[in-house]
N, C-alpha and C positions, 0 to 999 in steps of 0.2 A: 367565494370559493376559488383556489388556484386554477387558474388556467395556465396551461403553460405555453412557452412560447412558438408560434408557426412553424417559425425559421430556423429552431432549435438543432436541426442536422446540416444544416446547409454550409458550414464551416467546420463543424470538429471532422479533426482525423479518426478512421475506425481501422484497428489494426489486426489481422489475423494472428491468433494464437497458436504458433507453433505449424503443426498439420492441419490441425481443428478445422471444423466449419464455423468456430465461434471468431464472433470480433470482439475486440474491445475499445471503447472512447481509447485515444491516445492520452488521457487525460482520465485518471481515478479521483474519485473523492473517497478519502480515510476517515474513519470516526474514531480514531484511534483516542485522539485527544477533541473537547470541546464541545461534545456530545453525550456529554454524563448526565446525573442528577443535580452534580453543583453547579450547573451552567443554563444561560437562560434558553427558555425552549424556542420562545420566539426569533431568537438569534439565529439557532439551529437551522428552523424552518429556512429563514431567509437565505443560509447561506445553500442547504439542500434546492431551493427553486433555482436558485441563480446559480446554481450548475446543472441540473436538467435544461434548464432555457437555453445554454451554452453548448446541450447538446453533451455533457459527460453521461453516460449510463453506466456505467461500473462502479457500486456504492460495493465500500470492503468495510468487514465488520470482524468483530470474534469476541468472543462468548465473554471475556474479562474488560472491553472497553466500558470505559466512565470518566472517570468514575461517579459513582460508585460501580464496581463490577458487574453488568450486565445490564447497566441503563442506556448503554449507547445502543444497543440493541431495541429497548422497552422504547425509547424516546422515535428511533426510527421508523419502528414497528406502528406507533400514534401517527404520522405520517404514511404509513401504507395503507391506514386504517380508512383515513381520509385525504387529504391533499393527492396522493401519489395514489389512489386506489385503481384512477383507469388508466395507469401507464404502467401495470405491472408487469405488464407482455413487451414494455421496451426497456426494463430495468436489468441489471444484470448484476445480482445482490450476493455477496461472498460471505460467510464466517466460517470460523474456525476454531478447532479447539487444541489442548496442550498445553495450557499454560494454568498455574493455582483459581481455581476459580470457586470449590467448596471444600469445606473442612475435610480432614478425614484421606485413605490412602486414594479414593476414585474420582476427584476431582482437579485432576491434573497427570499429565504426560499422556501417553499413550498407546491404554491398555484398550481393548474392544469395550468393558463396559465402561470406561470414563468415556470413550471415542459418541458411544451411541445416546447414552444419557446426555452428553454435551450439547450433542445435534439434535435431541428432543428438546430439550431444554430452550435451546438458541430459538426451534420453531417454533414453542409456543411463544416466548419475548415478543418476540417479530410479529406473529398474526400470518405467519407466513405457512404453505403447506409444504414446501420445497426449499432449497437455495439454489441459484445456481450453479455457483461450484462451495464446496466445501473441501477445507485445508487440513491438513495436520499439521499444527502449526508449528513444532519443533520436533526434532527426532527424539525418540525415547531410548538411551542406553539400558534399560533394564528391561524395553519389552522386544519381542523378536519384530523385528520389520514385517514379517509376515501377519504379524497381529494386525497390527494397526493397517496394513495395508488389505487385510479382509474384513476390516469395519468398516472403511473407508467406501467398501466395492459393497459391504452392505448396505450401504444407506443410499446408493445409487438404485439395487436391486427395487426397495423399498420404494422409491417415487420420492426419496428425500431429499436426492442432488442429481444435478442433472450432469455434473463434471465434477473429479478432485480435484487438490493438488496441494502441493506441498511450502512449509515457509521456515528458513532458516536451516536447510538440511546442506550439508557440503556436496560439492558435485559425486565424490562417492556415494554416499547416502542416498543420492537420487537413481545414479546408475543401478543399487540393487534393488530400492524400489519402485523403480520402470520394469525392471526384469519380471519383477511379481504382477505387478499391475496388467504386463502384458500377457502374462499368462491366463490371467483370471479374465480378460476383455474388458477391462476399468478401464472407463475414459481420464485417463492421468493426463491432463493437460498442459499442469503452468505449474511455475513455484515461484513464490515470493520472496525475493532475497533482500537484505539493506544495499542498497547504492547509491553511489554520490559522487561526487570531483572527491569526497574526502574518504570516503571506504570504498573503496577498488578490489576488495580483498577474490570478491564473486570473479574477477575476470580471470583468475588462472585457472578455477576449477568449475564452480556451476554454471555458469556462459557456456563455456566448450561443451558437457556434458547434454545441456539444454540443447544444444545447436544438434550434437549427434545423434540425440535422441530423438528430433521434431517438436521440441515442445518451449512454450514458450512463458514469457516472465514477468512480473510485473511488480516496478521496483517501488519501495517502501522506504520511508526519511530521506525520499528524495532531494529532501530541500536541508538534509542535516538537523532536523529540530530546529531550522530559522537559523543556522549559522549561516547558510548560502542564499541571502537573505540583505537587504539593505539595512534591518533591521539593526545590528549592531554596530555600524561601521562610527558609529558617534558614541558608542558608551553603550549599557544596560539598561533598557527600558524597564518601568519600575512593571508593566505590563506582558514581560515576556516571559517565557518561556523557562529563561535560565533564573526568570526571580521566581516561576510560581511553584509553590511547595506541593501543590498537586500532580506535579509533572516532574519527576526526578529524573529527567534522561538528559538533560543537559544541563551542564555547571559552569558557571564564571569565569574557572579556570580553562574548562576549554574555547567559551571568548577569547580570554585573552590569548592564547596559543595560535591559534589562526586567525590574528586579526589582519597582520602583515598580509597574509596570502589571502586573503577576502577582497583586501583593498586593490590589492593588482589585480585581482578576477576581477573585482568589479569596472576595472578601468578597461578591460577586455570584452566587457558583456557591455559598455557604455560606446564602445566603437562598434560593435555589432546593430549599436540602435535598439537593443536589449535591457533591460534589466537586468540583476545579477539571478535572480530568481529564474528567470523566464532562461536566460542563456543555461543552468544546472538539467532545468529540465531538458531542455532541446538537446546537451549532452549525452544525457543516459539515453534519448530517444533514438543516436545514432549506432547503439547497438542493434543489430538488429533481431536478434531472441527477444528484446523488449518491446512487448504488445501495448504495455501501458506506465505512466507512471504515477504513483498514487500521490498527492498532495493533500493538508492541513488545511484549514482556515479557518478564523477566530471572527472574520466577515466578513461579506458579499463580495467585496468588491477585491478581496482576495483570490479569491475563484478566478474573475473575469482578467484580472492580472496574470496570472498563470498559466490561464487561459489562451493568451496572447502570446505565448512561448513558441506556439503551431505555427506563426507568421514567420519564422525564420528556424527552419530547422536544417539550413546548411551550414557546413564549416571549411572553411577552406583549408588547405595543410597548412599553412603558416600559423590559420587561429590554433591550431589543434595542436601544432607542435609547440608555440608558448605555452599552452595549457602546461602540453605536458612536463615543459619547462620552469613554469612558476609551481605546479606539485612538485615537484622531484627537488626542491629544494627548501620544501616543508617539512620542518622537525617533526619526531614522534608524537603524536598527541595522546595526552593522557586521559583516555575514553573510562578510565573507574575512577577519576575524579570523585570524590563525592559530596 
């Protein structure tokens, strides 16, 4: 039976969300990919232990991870059931809903009854009676923000989350649903944006708004789908990411477009005594809206890699201005590759 480890907090960073009283590990674990039905569970396991023992507590889920859709929930949920049963009170367990997950017009975007069916749904997968925060996980052009934002403040009502918040919404988007949230007394806490050295797009508009508002972030493809990553810097691993036909968010083509700019980061994250991994993360971490940043991994020893990022999260202005000097003179990348 899992035991986990003594020492397990004695190193990670725990970062306050925004205003909140909540913290978060400075370090997420994503089940976004790797965590489905086609994937082995034992793998799973070991990579969920060896980031509790590392002391991450902020597992992020949502209602379409797999694949197949809704097993990364089902597979983690066999792990709360046992392994992870008596550290449920130090876990800090997120999903979300928005995105296609059943046939038909109510299982997807974000209307109240896809909203609350979703989060029924997610809670029984899981074995869970609560989350702790629950997301909407993109805005819904066809429904009123006020919808989804009084579903949202319903399943808090209910004992079903104990915090929302939001993923993939523009700093607009955010600003008019703070203004609801604030009305109603919803604990609107965080939103989850994509960030990276290679999508910056968050910094002109949901950073500032996050900051204005008190609330705080926790970035997602941290690490680019393994472009910011050692992984490529020799060719395509026949094992990656951009070869596996289960995972279509990264393509070949955009290897090859940022291979040039990988290689100088990586010569920059190699004089830090870094990784090129561990240096992306320690980047995003010096925002300071960013409570966490969520990372992938395919094994163990993944985690504890990344892990190590927390050993250097200074930058001096010289590193920070090559940065920004070896981006700024990175071509367009073609992100619909397909």
């Amino acid at each position: 039976m899992y035991q986990a480890n003594e020492q397990r907090y004695d190193k990670m960073t725990y970062n306050r969300v925004g205003d909140s009283g909540l913290k978060l590990s400075a370090i997420g674990l994503g089940l976004w990919n790797n965590f489905g039905s086609v994937d082995d569970y034992a793998t799973q396991k070991a990579i969920v232990h060896q980031a509790f023992d590392l002391g991450i507590t902020y597992f992020d889920l949502a209602n379409n991870y797999g694949p197949e859709p809704g097993s990364a929930e089902i597979n983690f949920g066999r792990m709360l059931a046992t392994d992870l049963k008596p550290y449920r009170d130090e876990l800090v367990i997120a999903s979300k809903a928005g995105y296609v997950m059943w046939p038909g017009p109510y299982g997807n975007w974000g209307s109240r009854k896809s909203i609350i069916a979703s989060a029924d749904q997610s809670l029984r997968r899981t074995g869970l009676d609560y989350f702790d925060i629950f997301y909407s996980h993109r805005a819904d052009p066809q429904t009123n923000p006020a919808e989804t934002a009084l579903a949202l403040d319903q399943l808090v009502r209910e004992g079903k989350a104990l915090y929302v918040g939001l993923s993939n919404y523009s700093g607009a988007q955010i600003k008019v649903m703070a203004g609801i949230f604030r009305e109603l007394h919803t604990p609107f806490i965080i939103d989850q944006p994509r960030y990276n050295l290679l999508n910056r797009q968050v910094e002109d508009d949901v950073l500032p708004e996050l900051t204005a508002e008190k609330k705080g972030a926790v970035s997602f493809s941290s690490l680019c789908q393994g472009l910011l990553t050692n992984k490529y810097l020799h060719g395509i691993p026949s094992d990656s990411r951009a070869k596996k036909t289960t995972i279509p968010f990264l393509h070949p083509a955009q290897v090859e477009q940022t291979l040039g700019t990988i290689k100088v980061l990586n010569a920059v994250a190699a004089n830090r005594n870094q990784s090129l991994a561990q240096m992306a993360l320690a980047w995003n971490l010096r925002q300071p809206a960013i409570a966490s940043v969520l990372i992938g991994a395919s094994r163990p020893e993944q985690v504890a890699d990344n892990v190590a990022a927390l050993d250097n999260l200074v930058f001096s202005s010289a590193e920070l201005d090559q940065i920004e000097t070896i981006l700024a003179a990175q071509s367009p990348i073609d992100w619909d590759a397909k």
